[in-house]
Predicted model as a PDB file, atoms N, CA, C, CB and O in Angstrom, pLDDT in the B-factor column:
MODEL        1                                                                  
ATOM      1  N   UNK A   1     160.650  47.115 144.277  1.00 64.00           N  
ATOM      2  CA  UNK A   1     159.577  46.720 145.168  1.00 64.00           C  
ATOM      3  C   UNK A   1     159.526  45.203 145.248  1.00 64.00           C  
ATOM      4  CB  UNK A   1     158.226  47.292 144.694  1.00 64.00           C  
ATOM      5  O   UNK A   1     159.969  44.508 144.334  1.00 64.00           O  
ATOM      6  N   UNK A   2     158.915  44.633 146.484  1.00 74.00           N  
ATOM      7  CA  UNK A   2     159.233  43.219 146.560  1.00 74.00           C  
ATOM      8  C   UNK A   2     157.924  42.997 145.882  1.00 74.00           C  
ATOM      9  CB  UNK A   2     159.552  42.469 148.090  1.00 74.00           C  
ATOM     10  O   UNK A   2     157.151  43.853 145.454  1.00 74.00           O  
ATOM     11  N   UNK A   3     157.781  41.381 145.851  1.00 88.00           N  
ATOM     12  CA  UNK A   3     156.377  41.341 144.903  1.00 88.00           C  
ATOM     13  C   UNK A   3     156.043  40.075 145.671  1.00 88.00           C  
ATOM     14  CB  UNK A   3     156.476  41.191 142.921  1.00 88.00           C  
ATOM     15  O   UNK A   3     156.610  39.029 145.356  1.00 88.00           O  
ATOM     16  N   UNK A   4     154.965  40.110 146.876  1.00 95.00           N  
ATOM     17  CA  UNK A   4     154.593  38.638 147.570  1.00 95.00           C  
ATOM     18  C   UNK A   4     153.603  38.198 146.924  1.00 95.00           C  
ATOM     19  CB  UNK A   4     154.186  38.581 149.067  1.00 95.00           C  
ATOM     20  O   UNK A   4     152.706  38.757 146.292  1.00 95.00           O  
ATOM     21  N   UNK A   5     154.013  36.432 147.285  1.00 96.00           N  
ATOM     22  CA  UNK A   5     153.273  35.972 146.777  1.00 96.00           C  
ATOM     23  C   UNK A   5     152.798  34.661 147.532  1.00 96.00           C  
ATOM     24  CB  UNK A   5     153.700  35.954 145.642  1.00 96.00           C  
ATOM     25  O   UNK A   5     153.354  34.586 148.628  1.00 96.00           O  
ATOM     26  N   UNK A   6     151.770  33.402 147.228  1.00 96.00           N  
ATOM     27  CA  UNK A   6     151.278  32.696 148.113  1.00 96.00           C  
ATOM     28  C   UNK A   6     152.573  32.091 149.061  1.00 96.00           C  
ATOM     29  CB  UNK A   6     150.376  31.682 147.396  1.00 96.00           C  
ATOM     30  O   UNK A   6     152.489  31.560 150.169  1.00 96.00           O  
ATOM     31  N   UNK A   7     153.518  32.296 148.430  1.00 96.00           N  
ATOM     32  CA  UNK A   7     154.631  30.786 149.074  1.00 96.00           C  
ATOM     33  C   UNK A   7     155.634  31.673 150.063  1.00 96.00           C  
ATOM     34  CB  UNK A   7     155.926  29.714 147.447  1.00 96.00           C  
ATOM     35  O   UNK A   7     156.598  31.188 150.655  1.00 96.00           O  
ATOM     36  N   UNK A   8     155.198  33.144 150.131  1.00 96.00           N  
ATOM     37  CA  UNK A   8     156.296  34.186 150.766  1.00 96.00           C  
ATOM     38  C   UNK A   8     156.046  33.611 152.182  1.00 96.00           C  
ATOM     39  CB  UNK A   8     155.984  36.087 150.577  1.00 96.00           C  
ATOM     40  O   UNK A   8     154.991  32.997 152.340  1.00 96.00           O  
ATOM     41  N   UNK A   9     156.992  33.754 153.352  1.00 94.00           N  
ATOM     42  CA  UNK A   9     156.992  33.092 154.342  1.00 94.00           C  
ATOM     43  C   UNK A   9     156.511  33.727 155.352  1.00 94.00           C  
ATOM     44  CB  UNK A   9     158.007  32.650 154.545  1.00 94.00           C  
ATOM     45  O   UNK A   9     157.484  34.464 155.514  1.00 94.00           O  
ATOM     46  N   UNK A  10     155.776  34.044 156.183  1.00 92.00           N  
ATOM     47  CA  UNK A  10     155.258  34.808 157.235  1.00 92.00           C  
ATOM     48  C   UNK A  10     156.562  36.046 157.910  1.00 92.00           C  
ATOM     49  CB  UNK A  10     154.716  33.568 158.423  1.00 92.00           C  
ATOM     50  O   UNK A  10     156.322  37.242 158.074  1.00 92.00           O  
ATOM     51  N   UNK A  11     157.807  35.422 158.189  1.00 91.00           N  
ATOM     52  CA  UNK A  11     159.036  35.841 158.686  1.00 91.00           C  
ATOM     53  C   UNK A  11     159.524  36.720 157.550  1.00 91.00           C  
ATOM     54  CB  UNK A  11     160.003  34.648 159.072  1.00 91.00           C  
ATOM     55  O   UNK A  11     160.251  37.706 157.673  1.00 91.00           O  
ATOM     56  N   UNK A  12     159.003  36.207 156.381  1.00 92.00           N  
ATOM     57  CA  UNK A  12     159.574  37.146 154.963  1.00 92.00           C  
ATOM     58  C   UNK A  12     159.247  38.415 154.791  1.00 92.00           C  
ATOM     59  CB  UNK A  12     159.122  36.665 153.650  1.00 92.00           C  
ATOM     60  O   UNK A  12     159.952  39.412 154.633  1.00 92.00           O  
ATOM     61  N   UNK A  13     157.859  38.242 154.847  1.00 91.00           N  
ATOM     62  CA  UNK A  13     157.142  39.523 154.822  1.00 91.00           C  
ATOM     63  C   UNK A  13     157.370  40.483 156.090  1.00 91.00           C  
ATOM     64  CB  UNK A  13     155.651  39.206 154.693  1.00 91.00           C  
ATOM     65  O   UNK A  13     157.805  41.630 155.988  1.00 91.00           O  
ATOM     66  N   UNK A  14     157.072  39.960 157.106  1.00 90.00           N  
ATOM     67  CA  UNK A  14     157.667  40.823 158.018  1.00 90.00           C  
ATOM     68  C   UNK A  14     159.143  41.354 158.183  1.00 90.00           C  
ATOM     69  CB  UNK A  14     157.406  40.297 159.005  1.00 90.00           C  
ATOM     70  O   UNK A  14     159.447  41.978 159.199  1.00 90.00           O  
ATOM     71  N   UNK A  15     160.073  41.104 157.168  1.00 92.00           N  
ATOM     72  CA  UNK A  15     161.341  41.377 157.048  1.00 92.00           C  
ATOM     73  C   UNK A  15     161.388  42.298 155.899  1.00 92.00           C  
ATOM     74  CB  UNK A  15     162.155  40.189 156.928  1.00 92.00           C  
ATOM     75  O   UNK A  15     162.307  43.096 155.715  1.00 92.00           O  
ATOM     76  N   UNK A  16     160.040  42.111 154.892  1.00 93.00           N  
ATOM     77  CA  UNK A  16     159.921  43.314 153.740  1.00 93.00           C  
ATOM     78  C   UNK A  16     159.435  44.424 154.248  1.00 93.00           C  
ATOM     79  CB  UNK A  16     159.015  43.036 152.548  1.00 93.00           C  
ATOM     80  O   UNK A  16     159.689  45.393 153.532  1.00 93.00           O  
ATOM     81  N   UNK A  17     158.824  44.677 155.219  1.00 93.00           N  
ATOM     82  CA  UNK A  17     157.924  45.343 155.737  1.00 93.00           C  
ATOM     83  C   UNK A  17     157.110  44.755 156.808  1.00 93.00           C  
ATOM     84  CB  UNK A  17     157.260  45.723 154.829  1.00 93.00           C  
ATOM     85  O   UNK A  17     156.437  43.729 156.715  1.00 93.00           O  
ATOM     86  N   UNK A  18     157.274  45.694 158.080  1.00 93.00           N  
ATOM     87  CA  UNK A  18     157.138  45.392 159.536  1.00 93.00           C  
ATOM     88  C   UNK A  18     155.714  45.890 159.527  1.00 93.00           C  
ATOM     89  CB  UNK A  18     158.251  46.159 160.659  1.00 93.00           C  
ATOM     90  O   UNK A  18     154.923  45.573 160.414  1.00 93.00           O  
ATOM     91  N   UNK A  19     155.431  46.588 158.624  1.00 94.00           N  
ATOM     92  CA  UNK A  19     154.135  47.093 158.766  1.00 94.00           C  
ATOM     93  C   UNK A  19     152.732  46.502 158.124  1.00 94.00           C  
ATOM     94  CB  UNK A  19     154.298  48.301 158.335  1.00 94.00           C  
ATOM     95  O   UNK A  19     151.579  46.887 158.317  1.00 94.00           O  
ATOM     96  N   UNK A  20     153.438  44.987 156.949  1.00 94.00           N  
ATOM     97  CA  UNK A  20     152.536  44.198 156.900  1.00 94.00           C  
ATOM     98  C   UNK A  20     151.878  43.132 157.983  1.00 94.00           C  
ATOM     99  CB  UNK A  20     152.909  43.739 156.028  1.00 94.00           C  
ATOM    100  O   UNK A  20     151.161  42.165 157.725  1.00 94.00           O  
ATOM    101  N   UNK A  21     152.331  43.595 159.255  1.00 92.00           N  
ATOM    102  CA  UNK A  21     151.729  42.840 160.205  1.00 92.00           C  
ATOM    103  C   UNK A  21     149.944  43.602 160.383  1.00 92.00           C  
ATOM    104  CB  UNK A  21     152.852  42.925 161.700  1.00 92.00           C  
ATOM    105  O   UNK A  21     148.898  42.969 160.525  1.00 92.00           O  
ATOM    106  N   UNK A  22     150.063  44.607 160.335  1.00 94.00           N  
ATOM    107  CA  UNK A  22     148.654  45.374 160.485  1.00 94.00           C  
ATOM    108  C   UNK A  22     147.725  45.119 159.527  1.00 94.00           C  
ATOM    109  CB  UNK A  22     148.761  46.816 160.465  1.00 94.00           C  
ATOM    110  O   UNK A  22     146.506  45.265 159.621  1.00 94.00           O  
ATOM    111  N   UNK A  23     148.342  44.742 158.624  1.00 94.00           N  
ATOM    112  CA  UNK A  23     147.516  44.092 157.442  1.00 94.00           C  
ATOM    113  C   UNK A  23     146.615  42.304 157.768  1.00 94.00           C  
ATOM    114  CB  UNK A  23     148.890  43.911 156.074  1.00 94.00           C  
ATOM    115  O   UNK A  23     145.432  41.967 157.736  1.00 94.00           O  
ATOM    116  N   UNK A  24     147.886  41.563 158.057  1.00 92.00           N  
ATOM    117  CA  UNK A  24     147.643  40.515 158.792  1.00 92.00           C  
ATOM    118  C   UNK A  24     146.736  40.419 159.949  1.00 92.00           C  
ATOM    119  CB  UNK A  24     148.660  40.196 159.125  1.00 92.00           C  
ATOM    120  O   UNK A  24     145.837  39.595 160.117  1.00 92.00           O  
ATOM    121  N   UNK A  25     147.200  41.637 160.926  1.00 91.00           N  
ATOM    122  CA  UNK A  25     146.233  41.230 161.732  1.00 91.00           C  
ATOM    123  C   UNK A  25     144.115  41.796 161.506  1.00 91.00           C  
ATOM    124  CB  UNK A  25     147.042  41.816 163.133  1.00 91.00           C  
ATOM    125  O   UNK A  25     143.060  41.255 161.837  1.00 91.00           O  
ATOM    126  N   UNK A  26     144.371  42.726 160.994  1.00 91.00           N  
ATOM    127  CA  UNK A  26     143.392  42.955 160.449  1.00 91.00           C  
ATOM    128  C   UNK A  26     142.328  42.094 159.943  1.00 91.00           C  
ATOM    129  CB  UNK A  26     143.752  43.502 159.778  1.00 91.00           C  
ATOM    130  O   UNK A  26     141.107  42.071 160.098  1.00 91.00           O  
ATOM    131  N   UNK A  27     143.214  41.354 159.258  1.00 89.00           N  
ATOM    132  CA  UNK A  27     142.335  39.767 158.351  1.00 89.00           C  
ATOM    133  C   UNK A  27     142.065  39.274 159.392  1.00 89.00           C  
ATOM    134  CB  UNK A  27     143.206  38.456 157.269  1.00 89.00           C  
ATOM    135  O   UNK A  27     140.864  39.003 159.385  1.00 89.00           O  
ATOM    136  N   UNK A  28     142.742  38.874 160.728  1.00 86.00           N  
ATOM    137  CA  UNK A  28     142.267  38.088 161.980  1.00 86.00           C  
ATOM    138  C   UNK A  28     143.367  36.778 161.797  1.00 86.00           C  
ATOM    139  CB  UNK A  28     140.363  37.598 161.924  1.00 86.00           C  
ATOM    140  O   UNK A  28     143.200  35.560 161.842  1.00 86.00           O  
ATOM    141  N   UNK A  29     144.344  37.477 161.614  1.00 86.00           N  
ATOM    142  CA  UNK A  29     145.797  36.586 161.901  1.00 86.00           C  
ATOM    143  C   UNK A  29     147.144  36.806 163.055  1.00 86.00           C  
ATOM    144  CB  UNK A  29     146.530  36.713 160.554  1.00 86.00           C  
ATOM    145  O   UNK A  29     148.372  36.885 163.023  1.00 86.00           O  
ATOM    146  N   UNK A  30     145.887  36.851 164.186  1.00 79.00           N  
ATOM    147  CA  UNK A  30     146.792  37.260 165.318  1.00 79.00           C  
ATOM    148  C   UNK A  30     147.797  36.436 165.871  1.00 79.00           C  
ATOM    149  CB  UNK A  30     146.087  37.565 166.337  1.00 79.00           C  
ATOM    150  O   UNK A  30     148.019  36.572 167.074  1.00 79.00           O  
ATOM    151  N   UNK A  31     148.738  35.239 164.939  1.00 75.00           N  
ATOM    152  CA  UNK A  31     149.407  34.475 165.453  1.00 75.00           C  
ATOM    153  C   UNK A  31     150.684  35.010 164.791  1.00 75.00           C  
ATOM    154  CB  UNK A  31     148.962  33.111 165.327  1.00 75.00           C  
ATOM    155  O   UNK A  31     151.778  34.467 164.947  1.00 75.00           O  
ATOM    156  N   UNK A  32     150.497  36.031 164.093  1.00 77.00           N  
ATOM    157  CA  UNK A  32     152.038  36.075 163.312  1.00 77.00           C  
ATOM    158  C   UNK A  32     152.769  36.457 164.487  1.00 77.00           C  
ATOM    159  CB  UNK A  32     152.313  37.281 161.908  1.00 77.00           C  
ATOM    160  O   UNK A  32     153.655  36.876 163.742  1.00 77.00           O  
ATOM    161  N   UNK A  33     153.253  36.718 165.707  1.00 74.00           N  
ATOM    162  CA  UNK A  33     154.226  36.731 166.290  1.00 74.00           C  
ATOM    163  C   UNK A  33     154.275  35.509 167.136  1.00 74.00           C  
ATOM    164  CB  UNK A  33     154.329  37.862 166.858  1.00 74.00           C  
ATOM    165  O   UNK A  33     154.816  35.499 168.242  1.00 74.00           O  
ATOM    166  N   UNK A  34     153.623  34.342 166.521  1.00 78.00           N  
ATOM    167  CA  UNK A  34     154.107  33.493 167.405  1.00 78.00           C  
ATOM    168  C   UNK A  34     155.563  32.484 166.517  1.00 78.00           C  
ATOM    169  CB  UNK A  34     152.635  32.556 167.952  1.00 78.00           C  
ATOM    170  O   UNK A  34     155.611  32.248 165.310  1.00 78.00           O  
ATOM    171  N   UNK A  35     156.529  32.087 167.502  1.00 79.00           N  
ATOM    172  CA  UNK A  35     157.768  31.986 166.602  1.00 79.00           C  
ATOM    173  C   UNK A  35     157.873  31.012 165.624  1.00 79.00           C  
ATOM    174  CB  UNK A  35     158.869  31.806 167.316  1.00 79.00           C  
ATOM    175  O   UNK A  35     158.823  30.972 164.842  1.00 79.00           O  
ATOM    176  N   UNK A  36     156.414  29.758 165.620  1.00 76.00           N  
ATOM    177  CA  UNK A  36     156.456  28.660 164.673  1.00 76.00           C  
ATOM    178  C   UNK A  36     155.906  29.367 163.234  1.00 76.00           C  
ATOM    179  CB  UNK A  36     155.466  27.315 165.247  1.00 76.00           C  
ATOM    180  O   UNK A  36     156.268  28.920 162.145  1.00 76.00           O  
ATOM    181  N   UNK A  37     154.740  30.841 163.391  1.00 79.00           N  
ATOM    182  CA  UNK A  37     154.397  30.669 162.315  1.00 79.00           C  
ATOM    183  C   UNK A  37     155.456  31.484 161.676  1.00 79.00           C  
ATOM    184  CB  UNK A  37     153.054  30.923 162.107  1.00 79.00           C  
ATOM    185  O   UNK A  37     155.238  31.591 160.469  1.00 79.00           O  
ATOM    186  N   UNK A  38     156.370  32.006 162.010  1.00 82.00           N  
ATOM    187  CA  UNK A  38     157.486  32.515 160.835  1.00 82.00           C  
ATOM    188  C   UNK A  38     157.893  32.020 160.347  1.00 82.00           C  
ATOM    189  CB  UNK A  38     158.383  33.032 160.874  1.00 82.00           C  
ATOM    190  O   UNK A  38     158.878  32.574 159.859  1.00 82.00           O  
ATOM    191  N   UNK A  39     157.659  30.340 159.852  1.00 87.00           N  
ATOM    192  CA  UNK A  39     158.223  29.730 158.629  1.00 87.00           C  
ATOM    193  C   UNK A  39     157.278  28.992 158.180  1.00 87.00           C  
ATOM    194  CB  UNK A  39     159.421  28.961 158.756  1.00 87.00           C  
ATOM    195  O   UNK A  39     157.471  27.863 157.730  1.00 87.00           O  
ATOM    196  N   UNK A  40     155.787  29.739 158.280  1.00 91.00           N  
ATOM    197  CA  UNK A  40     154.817  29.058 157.222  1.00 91.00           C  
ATOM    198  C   UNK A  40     154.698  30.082 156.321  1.00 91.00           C  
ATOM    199  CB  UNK A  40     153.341  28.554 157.735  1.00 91.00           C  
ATOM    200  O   UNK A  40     155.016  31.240 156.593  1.00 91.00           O  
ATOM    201  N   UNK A  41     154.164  29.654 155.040  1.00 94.00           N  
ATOM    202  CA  UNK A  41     153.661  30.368 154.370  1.00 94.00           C  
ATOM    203  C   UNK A  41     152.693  31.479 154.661  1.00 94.00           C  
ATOM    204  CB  UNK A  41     153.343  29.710 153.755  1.00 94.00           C  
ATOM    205  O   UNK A  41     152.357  31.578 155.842  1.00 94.00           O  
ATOM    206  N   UNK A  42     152.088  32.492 153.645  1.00 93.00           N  
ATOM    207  CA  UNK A  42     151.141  32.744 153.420  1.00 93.00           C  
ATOM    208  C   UNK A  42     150.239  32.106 153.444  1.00 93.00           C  
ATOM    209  CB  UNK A  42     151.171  33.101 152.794  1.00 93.00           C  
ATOM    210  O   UNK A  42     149.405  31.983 154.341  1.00 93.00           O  
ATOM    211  N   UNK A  43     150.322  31.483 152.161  1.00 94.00           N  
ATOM    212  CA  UNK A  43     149.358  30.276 151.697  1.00 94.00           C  
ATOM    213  C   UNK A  43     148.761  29.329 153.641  1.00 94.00           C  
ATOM    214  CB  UNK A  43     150.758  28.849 150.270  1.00 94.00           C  
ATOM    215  O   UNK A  43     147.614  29.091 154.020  1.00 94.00           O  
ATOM    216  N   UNK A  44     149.595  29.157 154.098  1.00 93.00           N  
ATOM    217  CA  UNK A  44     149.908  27.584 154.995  1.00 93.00           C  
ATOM    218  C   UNK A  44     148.727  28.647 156.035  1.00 93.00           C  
ATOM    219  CB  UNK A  44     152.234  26.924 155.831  1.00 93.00           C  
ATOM    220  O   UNK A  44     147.528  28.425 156.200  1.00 93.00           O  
ATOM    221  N   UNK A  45     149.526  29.778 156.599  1.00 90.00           N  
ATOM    222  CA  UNK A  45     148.377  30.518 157.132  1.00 90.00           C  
ATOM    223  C   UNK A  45     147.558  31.117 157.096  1.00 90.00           C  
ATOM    224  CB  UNK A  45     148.369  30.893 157.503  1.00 90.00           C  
ATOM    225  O   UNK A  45     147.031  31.598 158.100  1.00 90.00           O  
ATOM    226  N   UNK A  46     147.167  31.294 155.915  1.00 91.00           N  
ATOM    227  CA  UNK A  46     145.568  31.782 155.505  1.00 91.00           C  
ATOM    228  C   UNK A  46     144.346  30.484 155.566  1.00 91.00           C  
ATOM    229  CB  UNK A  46     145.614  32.413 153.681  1.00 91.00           C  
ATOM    230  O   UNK A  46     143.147  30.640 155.794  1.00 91.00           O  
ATOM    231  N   UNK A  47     145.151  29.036 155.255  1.00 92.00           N  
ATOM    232  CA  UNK A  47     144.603  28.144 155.075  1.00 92.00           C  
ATOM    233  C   UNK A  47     144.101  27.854 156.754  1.00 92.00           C  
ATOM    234  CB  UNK A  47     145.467  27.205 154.234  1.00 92.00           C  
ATOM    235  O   UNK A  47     142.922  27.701 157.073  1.00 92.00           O  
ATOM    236  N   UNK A  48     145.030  27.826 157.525  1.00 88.00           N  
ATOM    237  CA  UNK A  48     144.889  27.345 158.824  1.00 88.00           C  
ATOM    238  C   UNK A  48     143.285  28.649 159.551  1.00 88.00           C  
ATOM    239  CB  UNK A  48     146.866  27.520 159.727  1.00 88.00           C  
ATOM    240  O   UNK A  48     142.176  28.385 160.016  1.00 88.00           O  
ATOM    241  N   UNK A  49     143.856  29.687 159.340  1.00 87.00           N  
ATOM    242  CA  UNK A  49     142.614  30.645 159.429  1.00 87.00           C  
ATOM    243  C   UNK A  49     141.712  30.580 158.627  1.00 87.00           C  
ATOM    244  CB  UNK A  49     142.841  31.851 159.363  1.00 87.00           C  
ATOM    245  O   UNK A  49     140.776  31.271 159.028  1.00 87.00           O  
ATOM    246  N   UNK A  50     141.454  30.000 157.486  1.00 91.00           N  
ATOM    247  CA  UNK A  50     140.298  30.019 156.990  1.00 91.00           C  
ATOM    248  C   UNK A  50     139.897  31.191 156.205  1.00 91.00           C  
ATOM    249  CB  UNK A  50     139.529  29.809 157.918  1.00 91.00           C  
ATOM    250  O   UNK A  50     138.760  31.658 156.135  1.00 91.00           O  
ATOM    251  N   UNK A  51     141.081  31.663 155.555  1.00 91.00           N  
ATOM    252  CA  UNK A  51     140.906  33.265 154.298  1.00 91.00           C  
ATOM    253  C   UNK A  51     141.321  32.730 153.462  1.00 91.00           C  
ATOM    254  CB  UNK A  51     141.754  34.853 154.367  1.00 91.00           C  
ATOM    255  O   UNK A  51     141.630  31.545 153.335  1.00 91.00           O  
ATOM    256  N   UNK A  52     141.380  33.767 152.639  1.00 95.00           N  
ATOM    257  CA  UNK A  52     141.440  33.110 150.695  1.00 95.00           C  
ATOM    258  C   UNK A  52     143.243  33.851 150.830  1.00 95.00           C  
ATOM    259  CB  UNK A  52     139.712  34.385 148.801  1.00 95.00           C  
ATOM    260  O   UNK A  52     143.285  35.012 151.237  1.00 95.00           O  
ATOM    261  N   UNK A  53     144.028  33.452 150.635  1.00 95.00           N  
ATOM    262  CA  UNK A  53     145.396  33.652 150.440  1.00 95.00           C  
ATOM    263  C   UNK A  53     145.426  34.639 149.317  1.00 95.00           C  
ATOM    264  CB  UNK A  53     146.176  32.341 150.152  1.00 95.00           C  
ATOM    265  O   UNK A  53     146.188  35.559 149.614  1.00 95.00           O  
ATOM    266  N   UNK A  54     144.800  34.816 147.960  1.00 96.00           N  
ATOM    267  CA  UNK A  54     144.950  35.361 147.102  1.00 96.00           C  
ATOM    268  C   UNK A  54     144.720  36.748 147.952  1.00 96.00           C  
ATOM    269  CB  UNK A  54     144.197  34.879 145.961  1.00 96.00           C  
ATOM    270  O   UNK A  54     145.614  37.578 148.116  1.00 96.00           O  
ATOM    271  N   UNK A  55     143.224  36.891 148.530  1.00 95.00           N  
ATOM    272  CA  UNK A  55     143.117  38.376 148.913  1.00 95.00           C  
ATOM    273  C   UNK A  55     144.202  38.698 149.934  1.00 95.00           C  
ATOM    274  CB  UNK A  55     141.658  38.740 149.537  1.00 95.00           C  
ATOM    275  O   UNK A  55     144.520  39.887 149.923  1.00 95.00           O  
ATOM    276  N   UNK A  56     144.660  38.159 150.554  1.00 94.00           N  
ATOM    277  CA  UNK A  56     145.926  38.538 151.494  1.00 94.00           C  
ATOM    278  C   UNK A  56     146.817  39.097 150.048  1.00 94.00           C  
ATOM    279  CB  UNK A  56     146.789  36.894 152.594  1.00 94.00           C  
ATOM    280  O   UNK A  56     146.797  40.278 149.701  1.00 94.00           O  
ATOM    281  N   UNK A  57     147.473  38.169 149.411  1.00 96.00           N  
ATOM    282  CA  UNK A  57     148.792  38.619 148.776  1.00 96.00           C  
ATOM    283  C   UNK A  57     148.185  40.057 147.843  1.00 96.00           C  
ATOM    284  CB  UNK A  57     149.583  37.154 147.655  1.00 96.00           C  
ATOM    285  O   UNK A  57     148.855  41.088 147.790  1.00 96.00           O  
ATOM    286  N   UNK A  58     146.970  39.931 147.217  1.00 96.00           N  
ATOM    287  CA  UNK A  58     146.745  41.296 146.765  1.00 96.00           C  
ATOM    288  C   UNK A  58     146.376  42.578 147.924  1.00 96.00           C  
ATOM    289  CB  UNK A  58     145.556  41.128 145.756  1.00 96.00           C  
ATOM    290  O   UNK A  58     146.365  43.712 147.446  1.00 96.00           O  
ATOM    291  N   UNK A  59     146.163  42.479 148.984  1.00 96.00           N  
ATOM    292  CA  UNK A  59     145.894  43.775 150.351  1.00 96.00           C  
ATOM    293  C   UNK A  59     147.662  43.730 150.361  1.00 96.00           C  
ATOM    294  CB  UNK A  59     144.743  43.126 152.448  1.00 96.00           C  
ATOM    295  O   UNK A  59     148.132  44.756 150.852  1.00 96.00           O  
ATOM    296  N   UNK A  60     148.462  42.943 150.005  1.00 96.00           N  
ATOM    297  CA  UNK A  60     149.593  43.227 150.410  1.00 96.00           C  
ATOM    298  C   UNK A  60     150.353  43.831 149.398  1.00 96.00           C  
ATOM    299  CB  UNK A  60     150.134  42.215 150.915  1.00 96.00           C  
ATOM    300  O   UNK A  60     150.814  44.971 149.467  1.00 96.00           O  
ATOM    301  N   UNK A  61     150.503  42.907 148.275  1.00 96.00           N  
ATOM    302  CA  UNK A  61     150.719  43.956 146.997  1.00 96.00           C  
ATOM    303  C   UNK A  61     150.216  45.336 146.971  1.00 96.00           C  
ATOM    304  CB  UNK A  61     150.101  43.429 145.806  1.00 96.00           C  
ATOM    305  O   UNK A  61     150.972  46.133 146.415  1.00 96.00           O  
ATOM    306  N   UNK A  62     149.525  45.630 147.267  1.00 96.00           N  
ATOM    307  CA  UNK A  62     148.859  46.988 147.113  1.00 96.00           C  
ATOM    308  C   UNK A  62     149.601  47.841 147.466  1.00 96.00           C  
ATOM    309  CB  UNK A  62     147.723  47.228 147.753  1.00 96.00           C  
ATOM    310  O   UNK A  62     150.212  48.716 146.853  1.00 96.00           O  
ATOM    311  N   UNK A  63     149.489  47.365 149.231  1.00 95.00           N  
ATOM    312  CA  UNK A  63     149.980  48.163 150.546  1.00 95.00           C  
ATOM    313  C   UNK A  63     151.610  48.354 149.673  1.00 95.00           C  
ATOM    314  CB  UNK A  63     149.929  47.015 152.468  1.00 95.00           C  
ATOM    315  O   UNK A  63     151.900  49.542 149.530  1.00 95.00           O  
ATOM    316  N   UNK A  64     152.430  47.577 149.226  1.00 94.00           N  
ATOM    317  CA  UNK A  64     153.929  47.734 148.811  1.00 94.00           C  
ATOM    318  C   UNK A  64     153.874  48.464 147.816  1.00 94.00           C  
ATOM    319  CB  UNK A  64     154.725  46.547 148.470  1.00 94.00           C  
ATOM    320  O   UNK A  64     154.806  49.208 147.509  1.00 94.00           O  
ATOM    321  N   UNK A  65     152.730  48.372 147.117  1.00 92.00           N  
ATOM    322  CA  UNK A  65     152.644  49.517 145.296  1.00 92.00           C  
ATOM    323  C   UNK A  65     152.672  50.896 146.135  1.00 92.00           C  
ATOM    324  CB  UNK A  65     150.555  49.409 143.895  1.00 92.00           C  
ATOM    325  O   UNK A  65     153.221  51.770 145.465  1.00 92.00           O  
ATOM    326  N   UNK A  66     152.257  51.344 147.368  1.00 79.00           N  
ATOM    327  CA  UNK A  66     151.907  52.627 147.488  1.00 79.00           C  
ATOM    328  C   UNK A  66     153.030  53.430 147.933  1.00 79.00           C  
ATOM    329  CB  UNK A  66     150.824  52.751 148.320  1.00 79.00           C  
ATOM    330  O   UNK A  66     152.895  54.642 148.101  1.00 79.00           O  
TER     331      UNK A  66                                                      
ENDMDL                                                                          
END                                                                             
């Protein structure tokens, strides 16, 4: 299992799993298909939206534990 974390890259995760986009957008990160943010972070875009990065990487950990 992959194991994300703050520094995983937007393009990363969506390459571990296409289906952590529903996760993303959920939080109210409707830019992940735009083509600059596939090489920010987690971290870089939670910050720019204004969420806590930790709860992203744990809704995502989860979603990959199951």
């Amino acid at each position: 299992m992959a194991k994300v974390t703050k520094e995983t890259l937007i393009g990363q995760l969506l390459a571990i799993d296409p289906n952590i986009a529903a996760i993303l957008m959920r939080a109210g990160m409707h830019c992940i298909g735009c083509p600059s943010s596939q090489m920010e972070s987690l971290e870089e875009a939670a910050m720019v939206h204004g969420m806590d990065a930790d709860i992203l990487v744990q809704q995502i950990n989860d979603f990959l534990g199951e």
